[in-house]
ROSELO-944305 format. One record per atom (N, C-alpha, C): x, y, z; residue number from 0; residue in one letter; atom name. Coordinates in Angstrom, 1 decimal, padded with zeros to 4 digits. Each point is the difference from the previous one (the first is absolute). Example, Ala and Ser with C-alpha at 12.3 -4.5 7.8 and 13.67 -1.06 7.14 Angstrom:
// ROSELO-944305
R,x,y,z,resi,resn,name
R,013.2,-005.7,007.8,0,A,N;
R,-000.9,001.2,000.0,0,A,CA;
R,000.9,001.2,000.0,0,A,C;
R,-000.4,001.1,-000.7,1,S,N;
R,000.9,001.1,000.0,1,S,CA;
R,-000.8,001.1,000.8,1,S,C;
// end
This chain:
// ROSELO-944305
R,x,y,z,resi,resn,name
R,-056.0,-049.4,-013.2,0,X,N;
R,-000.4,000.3,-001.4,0,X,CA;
R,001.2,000.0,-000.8,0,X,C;
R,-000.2,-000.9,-001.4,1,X,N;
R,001.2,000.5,-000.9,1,X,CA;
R,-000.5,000.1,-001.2,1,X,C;
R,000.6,000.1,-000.9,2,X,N;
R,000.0,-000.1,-001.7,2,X,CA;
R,000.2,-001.8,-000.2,2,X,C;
R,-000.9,-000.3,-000.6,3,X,N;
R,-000.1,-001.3,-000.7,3,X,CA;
R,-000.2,-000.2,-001.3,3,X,C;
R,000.6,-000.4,-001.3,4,X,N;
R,-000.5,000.0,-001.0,4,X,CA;
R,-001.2,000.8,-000.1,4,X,C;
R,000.6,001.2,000.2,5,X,N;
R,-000.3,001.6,-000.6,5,X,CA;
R,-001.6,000.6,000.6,5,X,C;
R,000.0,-000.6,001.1,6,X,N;
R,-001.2,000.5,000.7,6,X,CA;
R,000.1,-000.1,001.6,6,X,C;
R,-000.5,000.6,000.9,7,X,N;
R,000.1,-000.1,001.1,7,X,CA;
R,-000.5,-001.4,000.4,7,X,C;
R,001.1,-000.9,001.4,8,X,N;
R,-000.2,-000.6,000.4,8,X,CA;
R,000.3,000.6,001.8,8,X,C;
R,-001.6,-000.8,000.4,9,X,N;
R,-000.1,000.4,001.7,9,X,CA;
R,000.2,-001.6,000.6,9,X,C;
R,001.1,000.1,000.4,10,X,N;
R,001.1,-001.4,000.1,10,X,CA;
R,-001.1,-000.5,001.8,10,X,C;
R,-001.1,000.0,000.1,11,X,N;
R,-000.4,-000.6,001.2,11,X,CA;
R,-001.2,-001.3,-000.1,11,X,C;
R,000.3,-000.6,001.1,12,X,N;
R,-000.8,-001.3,-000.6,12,X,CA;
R,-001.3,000.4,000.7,12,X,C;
R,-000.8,-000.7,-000.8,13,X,N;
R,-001.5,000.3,000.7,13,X,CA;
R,-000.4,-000.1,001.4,13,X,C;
R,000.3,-001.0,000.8,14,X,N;
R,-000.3,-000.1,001.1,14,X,CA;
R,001.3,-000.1,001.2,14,X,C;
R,001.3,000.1,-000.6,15,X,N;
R,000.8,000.5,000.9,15,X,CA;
R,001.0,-001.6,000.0,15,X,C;
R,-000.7,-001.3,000.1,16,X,N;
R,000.7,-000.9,000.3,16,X,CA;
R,000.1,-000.4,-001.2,16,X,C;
R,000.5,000.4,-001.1,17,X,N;
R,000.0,-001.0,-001.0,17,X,CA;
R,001.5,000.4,-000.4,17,X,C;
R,000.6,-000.7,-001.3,18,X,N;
R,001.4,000.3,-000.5,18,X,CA;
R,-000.3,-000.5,-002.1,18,X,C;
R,000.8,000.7,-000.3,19,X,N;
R,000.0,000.1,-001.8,19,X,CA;
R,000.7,-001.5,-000.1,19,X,C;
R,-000.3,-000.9,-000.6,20,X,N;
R,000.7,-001.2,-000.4,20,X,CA;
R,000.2,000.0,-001.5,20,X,C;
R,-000.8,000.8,-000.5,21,X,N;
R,000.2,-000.2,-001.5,21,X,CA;
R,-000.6,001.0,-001.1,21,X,C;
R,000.8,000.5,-000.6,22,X,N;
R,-000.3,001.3,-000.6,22,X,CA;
R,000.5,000.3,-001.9,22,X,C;
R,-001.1,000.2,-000.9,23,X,N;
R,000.8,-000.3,-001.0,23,X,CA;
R,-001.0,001.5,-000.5,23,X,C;
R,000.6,000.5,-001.0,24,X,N;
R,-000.5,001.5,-000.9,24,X,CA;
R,000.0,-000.7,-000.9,24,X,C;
R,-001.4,000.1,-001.1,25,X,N;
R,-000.4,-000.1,-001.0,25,X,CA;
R,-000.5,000.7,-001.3,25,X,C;
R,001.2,000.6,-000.8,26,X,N;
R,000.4,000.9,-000.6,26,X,CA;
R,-000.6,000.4,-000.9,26,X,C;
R,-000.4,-001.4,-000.7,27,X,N;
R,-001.0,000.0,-001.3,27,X,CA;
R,-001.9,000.1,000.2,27,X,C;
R,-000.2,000.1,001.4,28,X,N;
R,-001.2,000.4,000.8,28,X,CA;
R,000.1,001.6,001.2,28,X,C;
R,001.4,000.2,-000.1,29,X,N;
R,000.4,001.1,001.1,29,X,CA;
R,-001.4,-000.7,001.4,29,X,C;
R,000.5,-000.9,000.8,30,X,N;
R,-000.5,-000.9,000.7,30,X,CA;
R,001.1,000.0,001.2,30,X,C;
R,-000.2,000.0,000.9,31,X,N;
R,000.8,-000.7,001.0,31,X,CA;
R,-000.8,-000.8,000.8,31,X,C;
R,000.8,-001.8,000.4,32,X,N;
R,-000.6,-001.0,000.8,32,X,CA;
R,001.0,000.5,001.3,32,X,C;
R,-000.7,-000.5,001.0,33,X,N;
R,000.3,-000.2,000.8,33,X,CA;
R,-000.5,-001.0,001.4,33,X,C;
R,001.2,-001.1,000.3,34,X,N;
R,-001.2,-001.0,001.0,34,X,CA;
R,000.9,000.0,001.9,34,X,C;
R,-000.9,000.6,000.6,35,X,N;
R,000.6,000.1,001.4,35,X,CA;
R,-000.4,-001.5,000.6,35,X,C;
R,001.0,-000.1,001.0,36,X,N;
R,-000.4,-000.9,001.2,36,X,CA;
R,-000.4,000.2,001.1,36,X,C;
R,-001.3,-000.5,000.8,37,X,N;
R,000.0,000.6,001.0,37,X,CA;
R,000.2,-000.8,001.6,37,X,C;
R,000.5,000.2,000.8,38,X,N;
R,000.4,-000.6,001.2,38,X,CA;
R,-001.1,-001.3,000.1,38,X,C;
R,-000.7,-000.4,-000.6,39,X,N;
R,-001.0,-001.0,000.1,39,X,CA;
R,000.4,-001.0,-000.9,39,X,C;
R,000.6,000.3,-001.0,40,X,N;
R,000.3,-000.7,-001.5,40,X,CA;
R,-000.5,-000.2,-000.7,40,X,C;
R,-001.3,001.3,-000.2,41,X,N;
R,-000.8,-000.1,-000.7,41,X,CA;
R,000.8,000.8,-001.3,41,X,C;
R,-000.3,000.0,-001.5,42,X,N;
R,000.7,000.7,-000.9,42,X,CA;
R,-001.1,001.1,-000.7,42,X,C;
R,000.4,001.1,000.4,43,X,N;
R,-001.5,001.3,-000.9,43,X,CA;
R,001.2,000.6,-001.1,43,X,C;
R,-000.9,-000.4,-001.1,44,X,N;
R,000.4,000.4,-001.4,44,X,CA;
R,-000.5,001.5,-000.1,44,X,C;
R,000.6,000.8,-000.8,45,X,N;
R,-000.5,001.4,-000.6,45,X,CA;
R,000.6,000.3,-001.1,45,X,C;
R,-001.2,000.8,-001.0,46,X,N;
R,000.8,000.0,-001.4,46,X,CA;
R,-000.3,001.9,000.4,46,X,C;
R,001.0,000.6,-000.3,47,X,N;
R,000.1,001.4,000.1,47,X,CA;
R,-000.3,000.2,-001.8,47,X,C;
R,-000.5,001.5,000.0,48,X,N;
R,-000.5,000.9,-000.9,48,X,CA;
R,000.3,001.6,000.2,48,X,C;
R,000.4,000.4,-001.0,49,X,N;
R,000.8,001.6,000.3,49,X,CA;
R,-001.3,000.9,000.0,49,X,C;
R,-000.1,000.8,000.8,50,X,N;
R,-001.5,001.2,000.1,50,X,CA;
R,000.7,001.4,-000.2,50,X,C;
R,-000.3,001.0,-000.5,51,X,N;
R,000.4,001.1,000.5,51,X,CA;
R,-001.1,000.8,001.0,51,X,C;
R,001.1,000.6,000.6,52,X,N;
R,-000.6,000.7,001.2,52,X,CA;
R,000.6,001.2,000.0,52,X,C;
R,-001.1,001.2,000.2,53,X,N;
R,000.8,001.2,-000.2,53,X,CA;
R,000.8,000.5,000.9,53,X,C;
R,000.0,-000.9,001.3,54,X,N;
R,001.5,000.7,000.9,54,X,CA;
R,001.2,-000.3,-000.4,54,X,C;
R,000.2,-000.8,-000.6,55,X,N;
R,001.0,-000.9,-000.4,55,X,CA;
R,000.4,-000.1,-001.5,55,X,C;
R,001.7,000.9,-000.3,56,X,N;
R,000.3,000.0,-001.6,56,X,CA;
R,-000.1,-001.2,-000.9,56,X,C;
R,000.3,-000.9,000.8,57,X,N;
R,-000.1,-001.5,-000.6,57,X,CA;
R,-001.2,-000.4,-000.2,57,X,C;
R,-000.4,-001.8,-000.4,58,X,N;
R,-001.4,-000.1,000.9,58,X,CA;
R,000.3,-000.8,000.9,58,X,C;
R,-000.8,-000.8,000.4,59,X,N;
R,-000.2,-000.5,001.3,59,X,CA;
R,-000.1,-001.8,-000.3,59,X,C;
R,001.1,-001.2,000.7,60,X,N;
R,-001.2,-001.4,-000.6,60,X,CA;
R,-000.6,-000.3,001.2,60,X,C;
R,-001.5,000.1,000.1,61,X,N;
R,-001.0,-000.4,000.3,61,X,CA;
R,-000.6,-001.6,-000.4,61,X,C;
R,-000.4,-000.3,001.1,62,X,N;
R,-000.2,-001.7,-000.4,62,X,CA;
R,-001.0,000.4,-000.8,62,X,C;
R,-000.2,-001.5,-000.5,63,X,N;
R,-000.8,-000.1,-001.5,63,X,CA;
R,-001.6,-001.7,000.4,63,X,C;
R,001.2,-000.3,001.1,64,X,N;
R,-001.3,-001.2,001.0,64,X,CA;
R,-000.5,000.3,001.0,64,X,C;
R,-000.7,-000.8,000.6,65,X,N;
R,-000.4,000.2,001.3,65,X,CA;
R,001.2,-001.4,000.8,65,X,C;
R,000.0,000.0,001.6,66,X,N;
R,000.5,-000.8,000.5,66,X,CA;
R,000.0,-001.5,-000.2,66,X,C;
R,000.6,-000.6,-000.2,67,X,N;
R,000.0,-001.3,000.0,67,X,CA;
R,000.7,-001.0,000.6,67,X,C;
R,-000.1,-001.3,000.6,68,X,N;
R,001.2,-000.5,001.0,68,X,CA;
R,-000.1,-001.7,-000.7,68,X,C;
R,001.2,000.1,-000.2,69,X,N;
R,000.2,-001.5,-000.8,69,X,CA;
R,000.9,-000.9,000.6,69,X,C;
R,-000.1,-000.9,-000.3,70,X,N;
R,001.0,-001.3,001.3,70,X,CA;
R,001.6,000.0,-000.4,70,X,C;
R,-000.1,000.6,-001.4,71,X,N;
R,001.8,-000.6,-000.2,71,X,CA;
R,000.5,001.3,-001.2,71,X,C;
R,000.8,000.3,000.0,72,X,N;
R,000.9,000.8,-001.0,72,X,CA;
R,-000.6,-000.1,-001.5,72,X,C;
R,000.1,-001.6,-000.3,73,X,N;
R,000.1,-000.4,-001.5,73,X,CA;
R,-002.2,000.5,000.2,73,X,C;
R,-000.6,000.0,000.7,74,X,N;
R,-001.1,000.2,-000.2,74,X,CA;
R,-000.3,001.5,-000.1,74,X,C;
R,000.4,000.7,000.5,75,X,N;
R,000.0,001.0,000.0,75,X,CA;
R,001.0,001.1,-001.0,75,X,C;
R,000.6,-000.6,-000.6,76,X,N;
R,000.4,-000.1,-001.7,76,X,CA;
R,-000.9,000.4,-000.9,76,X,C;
R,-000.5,-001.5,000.5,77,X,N;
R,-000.8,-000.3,-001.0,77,X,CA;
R,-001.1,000.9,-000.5,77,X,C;
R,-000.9,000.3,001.6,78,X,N;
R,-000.6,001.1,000.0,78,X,CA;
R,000.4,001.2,-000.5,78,X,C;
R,000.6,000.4,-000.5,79,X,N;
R,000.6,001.2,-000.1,79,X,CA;
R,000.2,000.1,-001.6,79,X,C;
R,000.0,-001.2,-000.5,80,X,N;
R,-000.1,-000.1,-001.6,80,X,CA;
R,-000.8,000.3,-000.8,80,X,C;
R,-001.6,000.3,000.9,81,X,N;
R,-001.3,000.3,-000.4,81,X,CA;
R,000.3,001.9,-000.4,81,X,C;
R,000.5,000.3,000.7,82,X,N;
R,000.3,001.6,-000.3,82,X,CA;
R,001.3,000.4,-001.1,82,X,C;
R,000.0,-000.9,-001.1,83,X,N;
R,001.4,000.5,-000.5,83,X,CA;
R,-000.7,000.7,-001.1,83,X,C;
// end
């Protein structure tokens, strides 16, 4: 767990095998993208959303999609532009 543009981030990937390839904070939406790879080469996009939660002095980013697995980076971009 850390501080991420000012909210808790829980630094674990969903299913264990995957890795962060690409990560941008979107300031003028307080948004964070984020697109993992997973040992398959499949690419799952997530657009994070800050929640507060009362255990926690910060809040929390919580995804904002459900799972999705796309064939290539630039697609899964792309996907991700629907949430800005």
């Amino acid at each position: 767990m850390e501080e991420k543009s000012n909210a808790i981030w829980f630094n674990v990937a969903e299913d264990g095998a995957a890795k962060v390839i690409y990560e941008i904070y979107l300031a003028e939406n307080d948004k964070l993208h984020i697109v993992y790879v997973q040992n398959n080469g499949s690419y799952v996009p997530y657009s994070f959303i800050k929640k507060l939660d009362p255990q926690w002095r910060l809040p929390v980013w919580c995804k904002e999609n459900e799972k999705a697995l796309l064939p290539t980076l630039e697609s899964a971009k792309e996907y991700l532009i629907s949430f800005r």
